[in-house]
C-alpha positions as CSV (number, residue, x, y, z in Angstrom):
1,X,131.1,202.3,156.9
2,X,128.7,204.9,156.8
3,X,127.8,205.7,152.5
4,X,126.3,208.5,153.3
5,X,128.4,209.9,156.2
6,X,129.3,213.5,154.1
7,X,126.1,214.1,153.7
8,X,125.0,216.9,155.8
9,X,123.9,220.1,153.6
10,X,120.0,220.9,152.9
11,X,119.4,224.3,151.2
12,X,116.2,224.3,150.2
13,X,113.3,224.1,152.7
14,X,109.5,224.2,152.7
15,X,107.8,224.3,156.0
16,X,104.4,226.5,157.1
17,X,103.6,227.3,153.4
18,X,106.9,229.3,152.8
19,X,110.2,228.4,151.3
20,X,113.7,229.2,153.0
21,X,116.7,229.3,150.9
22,X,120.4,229.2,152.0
23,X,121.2,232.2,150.5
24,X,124.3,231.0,148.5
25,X,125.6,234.9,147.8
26,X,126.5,234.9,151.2
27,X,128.5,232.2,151.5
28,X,131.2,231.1,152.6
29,X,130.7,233.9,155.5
30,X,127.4,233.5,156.2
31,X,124.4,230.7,156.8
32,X,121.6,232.6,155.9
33,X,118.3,231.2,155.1
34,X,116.1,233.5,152.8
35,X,112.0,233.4,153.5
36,X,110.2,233.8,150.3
37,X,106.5,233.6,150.2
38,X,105.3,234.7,146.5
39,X,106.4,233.4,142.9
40,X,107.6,236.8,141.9
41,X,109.9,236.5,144.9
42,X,111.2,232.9,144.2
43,X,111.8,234.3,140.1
44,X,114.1,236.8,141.3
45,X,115.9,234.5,143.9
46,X,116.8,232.4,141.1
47,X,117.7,235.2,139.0
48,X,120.2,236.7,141.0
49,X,121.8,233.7,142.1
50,X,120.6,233.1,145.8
51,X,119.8,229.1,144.4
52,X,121.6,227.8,141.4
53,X,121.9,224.5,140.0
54,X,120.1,223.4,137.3
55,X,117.9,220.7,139.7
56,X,118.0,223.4,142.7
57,X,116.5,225.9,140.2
58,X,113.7,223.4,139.5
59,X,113.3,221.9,142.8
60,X,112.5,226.0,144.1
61,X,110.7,226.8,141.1
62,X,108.0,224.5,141.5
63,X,107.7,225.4,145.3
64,X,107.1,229.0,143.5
65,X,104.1,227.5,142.2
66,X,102.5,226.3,145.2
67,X,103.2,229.9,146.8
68,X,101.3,231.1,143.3
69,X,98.6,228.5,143.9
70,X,98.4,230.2,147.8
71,X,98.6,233.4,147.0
72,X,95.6,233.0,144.6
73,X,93.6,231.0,146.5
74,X,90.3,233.1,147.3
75,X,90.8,234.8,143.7
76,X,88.1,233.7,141.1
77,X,90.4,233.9,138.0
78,X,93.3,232.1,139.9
79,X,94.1,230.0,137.1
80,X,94.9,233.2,135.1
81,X,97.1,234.8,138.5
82,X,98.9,231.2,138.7
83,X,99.7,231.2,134.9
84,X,101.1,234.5,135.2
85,X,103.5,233.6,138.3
86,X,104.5,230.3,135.8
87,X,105.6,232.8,133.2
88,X,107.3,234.9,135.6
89,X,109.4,231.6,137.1
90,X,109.7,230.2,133.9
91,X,111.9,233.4,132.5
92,X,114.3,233.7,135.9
93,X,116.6,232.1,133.9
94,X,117.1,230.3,130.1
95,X,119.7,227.1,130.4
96,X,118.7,225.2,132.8
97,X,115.9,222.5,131.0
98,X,115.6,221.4,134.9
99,X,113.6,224.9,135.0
100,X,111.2,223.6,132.2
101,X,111.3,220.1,133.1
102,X,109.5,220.9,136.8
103,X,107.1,223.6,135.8
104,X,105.5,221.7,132.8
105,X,104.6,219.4,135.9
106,X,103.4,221.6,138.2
107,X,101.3,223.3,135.0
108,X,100.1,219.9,134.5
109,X,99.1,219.3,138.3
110,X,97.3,222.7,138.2
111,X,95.0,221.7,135.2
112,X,94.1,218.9,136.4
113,X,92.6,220.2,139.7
114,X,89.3,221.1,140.3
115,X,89.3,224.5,142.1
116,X,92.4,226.6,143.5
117,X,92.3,224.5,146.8
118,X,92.9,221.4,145.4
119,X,95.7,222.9,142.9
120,X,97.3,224.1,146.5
121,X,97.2,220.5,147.8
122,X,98.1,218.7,144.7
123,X,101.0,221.0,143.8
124,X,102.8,221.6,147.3
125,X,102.5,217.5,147.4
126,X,104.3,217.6,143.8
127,X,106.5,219.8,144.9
128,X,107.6,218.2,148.5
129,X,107.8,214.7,146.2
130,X,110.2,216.4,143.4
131,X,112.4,217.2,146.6
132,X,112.4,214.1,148.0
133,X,113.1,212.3,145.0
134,X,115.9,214.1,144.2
135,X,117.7,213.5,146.8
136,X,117.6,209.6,146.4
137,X,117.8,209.8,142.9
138,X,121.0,211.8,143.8
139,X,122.3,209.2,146.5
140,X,121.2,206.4,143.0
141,X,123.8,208.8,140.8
142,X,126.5,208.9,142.9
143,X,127.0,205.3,143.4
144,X,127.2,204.6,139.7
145,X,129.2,207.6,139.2
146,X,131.5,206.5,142.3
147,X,132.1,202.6,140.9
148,X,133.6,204.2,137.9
149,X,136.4,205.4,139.5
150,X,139.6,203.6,140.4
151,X,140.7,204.0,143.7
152,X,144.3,205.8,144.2
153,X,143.9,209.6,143.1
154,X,142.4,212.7,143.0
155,X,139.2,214.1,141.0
156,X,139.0,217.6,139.6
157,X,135.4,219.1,139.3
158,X,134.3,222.6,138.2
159,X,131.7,224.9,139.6
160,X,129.4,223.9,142.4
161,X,127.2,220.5,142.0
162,X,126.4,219.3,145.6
163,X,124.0,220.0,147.9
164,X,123.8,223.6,147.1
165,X,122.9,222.8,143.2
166,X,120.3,220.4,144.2
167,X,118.1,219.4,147.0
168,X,121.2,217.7,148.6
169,X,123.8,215.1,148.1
170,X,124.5,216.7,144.5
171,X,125.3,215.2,141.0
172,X,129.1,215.7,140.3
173,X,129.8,215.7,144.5
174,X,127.3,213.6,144.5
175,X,129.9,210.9,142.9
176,X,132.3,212.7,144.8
177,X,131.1,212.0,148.9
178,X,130.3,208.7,147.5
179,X,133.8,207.9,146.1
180,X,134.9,209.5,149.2
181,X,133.1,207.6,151.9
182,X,133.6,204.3,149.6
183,X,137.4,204.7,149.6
184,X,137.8,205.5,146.1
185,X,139.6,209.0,146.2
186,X,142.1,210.6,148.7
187,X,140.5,214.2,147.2
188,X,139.0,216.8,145.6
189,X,140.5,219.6,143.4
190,X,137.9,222.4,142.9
191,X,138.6,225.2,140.0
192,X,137.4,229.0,141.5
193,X,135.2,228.7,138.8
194,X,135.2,232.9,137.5
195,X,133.6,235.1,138.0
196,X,131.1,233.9,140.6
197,X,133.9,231.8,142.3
198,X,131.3,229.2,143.0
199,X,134.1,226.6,143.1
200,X,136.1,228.4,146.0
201,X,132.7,230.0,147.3
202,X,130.3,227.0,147.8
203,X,132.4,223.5,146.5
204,X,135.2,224.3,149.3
205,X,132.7,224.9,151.6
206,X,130.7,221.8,151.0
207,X,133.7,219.7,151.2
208,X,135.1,221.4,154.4
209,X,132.2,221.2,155.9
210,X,131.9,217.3,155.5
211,X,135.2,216.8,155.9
212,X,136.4,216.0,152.1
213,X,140.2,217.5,151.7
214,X,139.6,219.9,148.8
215,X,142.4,222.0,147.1
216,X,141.5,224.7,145.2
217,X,143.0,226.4,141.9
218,X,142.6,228.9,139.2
219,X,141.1,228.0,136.0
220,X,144.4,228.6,134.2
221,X,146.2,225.6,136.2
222,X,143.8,223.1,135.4
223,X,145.7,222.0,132.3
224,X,149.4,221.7,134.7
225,X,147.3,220.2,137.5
226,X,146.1,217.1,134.6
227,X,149.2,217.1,133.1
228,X,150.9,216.2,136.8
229,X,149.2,213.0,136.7
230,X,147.3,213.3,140.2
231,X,143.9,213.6,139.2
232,X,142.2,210.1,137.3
233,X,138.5,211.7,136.8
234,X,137.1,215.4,135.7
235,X,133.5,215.1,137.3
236,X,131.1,217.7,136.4
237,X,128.0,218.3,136.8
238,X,125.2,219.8,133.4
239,X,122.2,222.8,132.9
240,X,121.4,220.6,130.1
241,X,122.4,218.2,127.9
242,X,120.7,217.8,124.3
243,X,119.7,214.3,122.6
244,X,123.3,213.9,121.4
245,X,125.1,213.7,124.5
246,X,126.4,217.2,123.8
247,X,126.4,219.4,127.4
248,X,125.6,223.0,128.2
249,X,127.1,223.4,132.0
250,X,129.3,226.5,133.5
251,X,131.2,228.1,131.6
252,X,134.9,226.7,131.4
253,X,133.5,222.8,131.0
254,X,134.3,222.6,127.8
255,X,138.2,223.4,128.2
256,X,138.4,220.9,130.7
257,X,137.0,218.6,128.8
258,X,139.4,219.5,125.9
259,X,142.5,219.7,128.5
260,X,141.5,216.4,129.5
261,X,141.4,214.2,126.7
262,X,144.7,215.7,125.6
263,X,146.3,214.1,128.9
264,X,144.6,210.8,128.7
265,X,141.9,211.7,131.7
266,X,138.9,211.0,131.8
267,X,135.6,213.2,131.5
268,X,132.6,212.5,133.9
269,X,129.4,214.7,133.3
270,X,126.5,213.8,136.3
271,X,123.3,215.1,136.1
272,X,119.6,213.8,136.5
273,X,117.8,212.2,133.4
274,X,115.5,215.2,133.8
275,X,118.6,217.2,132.8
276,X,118.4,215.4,129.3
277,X,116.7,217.9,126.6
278,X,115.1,215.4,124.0
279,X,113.7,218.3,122.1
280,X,117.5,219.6,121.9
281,X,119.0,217.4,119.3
282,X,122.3,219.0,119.6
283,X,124.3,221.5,122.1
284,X,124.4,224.4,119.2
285,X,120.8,224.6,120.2
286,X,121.1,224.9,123.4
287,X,120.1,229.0,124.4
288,X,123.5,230.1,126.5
289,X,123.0,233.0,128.9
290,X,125.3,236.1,128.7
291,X,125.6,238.0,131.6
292,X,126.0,241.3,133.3
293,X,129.5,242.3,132.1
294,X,130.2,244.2,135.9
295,X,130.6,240.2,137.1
296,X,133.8,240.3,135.1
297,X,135.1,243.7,135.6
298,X,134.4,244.3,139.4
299,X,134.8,242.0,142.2
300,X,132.5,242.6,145.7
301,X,132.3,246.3,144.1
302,X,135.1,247.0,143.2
303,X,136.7,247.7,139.9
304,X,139.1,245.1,139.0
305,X,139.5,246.2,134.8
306,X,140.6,249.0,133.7
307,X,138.4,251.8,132.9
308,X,136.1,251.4,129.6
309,X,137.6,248.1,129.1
310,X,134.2,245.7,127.6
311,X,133.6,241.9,128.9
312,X,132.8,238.9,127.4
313,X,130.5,236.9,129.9
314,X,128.8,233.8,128.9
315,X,127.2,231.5,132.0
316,X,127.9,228.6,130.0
317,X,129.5,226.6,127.5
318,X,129.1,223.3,125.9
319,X,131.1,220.3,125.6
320,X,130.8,218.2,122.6
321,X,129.6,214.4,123.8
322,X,132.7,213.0,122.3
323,X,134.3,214.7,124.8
324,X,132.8,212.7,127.4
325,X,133.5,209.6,128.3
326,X,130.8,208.7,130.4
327,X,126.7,210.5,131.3
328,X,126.2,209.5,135.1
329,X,122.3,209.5,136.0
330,X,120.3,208.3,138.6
331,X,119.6,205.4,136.6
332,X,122.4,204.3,135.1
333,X,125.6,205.1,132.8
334,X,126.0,206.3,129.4
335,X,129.4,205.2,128.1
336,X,130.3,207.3,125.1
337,X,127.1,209.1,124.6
338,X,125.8,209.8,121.2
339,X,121.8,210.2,120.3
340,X,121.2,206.3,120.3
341,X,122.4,205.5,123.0
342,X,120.7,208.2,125.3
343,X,117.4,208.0,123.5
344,X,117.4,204.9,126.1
345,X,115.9,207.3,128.6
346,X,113.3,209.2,126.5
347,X,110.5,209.4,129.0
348,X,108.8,206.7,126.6
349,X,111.6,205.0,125.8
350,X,111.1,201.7,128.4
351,X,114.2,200.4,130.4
352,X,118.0,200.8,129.8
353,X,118.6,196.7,129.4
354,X,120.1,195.8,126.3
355,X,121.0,199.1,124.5
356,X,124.7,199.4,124.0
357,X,126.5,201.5,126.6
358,X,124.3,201.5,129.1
359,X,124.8,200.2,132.5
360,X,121.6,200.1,134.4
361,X,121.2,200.5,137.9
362,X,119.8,197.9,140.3
């Protein structure tokens, strides 16, 4: 048995001093890989949607910093020309703490260096070893996540979490190909996940193209679909979670979760420890992005509302933590999350052995 036989997607890629990034607007039609090659460029990529996912948006942002670092390179004041690009990529977009979380790094790796040759060197190294470790770390998640499960049924997940959310394997589908290739599922539900259908866009193709059955549905038969009985798991993925266990992810997580508990199923959020927002004590905190209201009233162009009608269009939501029954990271699992038991993995906060509700990885 193969674990990591699904495993086949890679969207983000660095190679010559310029990133390429599966341009996930296209999809499901089309494969296309966009070149980027300033910071300005890689801002408004995340902006509009070409990479999403909270890691994804971190993972490319700090590649946007090595292309500031190269385009600055024979400038005297390029620490002032790489500080602006790290503004720029640091207001693409406000949820995602993954954002934060890579370019406080790459800031850090950028003071540190002597002159703008060695910030080029130290950051695209940073950058190449943020990639690399998220993947494993991913590969780490997924097999806690997946031992969780009881073999027999179905999951339901929301959104898009796999490879296209992150540098590959993925957090919720992450748990998902590895339930999968372990035995532990015979399939995937995916909701459309409106407006953006990133569910029927980008999940159903990840799961057709490595050969996971997925069925999809509309938001509004989640609750018959749990009611049924088929589905033992709703495994999502988070933008960010806050100190409490509370979690900000796309926007219709929070009535699944509330769906869920009402039929006795179980709630499964997956997400990096990076994803954790210590400075967020709780998800009313937590800054939710509204968006352009033509996402809900038009549809490739087209007018689907009637005329003068408004919209209401948040990006996300957030689930209270005692909603969830479990916080799935690359180092472990939170059972019940509350503030204690997740202040485990403060940065400072030593190893998970011996807190309550924490299972630590080997």
């Amino acid at each position: 048995m193969n674990p990591f036989a699904s495993d086949t997607i890679r969207p983000v890629r660095f190679t010559d001093d310029r990133l390429w990034l599966l341009d996930q607007r296209r999809l499901p039609d089309e494969e296309t890989f966009l070149p980027l090659d300033d910071a300005p460029a890689v801002a408004e990529a995340i902006r509009a949607m070409v990479v999403r996912g909270a890691p994804a948006i971190g993972i490319t942002a700090a590649f946007g910093v090595v292309l500031a670092c190269r385009q600055a390179l024979e400038a005297g004041d390029w620490r002032e020309r790489v500080a602006a690009d790290i503004a720029t990529l640091r207001a693409s977009r406000p949820t995602a703490v993954n954002l934060f979380w890579a370019l406080d790094r790459m800031q850090a790796r950028v003071d540190a260096a002597a002159d703008a040759h060695a910030a080029l060197e130290t950051t695209r190294d940073a950058a190449r070893a943020m990639l690399e470790a998220d993947i494993a770390g991913n590969r780490d998640l997924g097999a806690h996540g997946a031992a969780l499960i009881e073999p027999g049924r179905a999951v339901l997940t929301h959104c898009n979490t796999g490879s296209l959310a992150t540098g590959g394997y993925g957090t919720a589908l992450g748990v998902i190909r590895a339930a999968w290739d372990r035995g532990r599922i015979t399939g995937v539900y995916a909701d459309e996940t409106r407006p953006w259908l990133q569910g029927s866009r980008l999940t159903a193709w990840e799961l057709v193209h490595d050969g996971i059955p997925v069925t999809l549905l509309c938001e509004g038969a989640a609750a018959r679909l749990l009611q049924s009985g088929a589905v033992s798991w709703v495994v999502v993925g988070a933008d960010r979670i806050a100190a409490n266990g509370d979690t900000a992810n796309k926007i219709g997580t929070y009535g699944l979760a509330l769906m869920a508990r009402a039929h006795g199923v179980r709630f499964m959020v997956a997400a990096p420890v990076a994803t954790i927002d210590f400075a967020t004590p709780a998800g009313d905190a937590i800054p939710i992005e509204e968006r352009d209201a033509a996402e809900v009233l038009t549809l490739g162009g087209q007018a689907v509302a009637a005329a003068g009608a408004g919209a209401y269009n948040p990006a996300f939501d957030v689930t209270p933590a005692g909603l969830i029954d479990a916080i799935v990271t690359e180092r472990g699992v939170v059972e019940n999350p509350d503030t204690e038991r997740l202040a485990a993995w403060r940065p400072e906060g030593g190893t998970n052995t011996g807190t309550a509700g924490i299972r630590a990885g080997s």
